[in-house]
N, C-alpha and C positions, 0 to 999 in steps of 0.2 A: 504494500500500500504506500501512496505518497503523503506527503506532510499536508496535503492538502486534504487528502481522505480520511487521514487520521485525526486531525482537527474536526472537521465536518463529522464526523460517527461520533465523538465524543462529548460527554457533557461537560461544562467548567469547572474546573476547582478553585480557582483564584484570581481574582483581577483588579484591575490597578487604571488609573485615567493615566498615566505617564504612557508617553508615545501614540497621544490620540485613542487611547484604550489597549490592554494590551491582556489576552488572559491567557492563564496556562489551561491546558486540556486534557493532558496526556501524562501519565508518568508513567513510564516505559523500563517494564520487570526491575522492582527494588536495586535491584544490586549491579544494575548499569549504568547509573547515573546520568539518565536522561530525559529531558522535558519534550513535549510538544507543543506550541504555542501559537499564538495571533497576536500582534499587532495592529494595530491602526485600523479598529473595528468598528472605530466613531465616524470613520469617515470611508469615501466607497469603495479604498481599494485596499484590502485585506491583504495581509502579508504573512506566509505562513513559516513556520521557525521550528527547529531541531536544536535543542541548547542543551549543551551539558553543565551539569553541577559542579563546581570546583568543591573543593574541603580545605578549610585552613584552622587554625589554631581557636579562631572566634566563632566557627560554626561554619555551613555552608550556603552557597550561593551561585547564579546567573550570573551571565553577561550577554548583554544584547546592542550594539553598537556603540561597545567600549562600555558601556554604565555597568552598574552592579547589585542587581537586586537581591535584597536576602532576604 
């Protein structure tokens, strides 16, 4: 499946107004560290995303053009 069809099949889990709206959809089998997501869903052209989760000392986190959401 594409990041497109696995956004669209899935329901939200979390969203955020930064980047025009931006929600996650997808956590993809626990122990591989990978999100599914949308951006820019306020406005009409949708952008669909594969993010991996980094881990550091303070917990873990996203990036999505350069930013760093945790």
């Amino acid at each position: 499946m594409t990041k497109k069809e696995i956004c669209k099949n899935s329901l939200s889990i979390a969203f955020s107004y930064a980047f025009k709206g931006f929600e996650v959809k997808s956590i993809i089998h626990k122990n591989s560290n990978e999100i599914y997501a949308v951006s820019d869903i306020l406005t009409d052209r949708e952008k669909y995303h594969k993010l991996r989760i980094y881990t550091n000392a303070k917990g873990q986190y996203v990036r999505l053009y350069g930013r760093i959401f945790i």
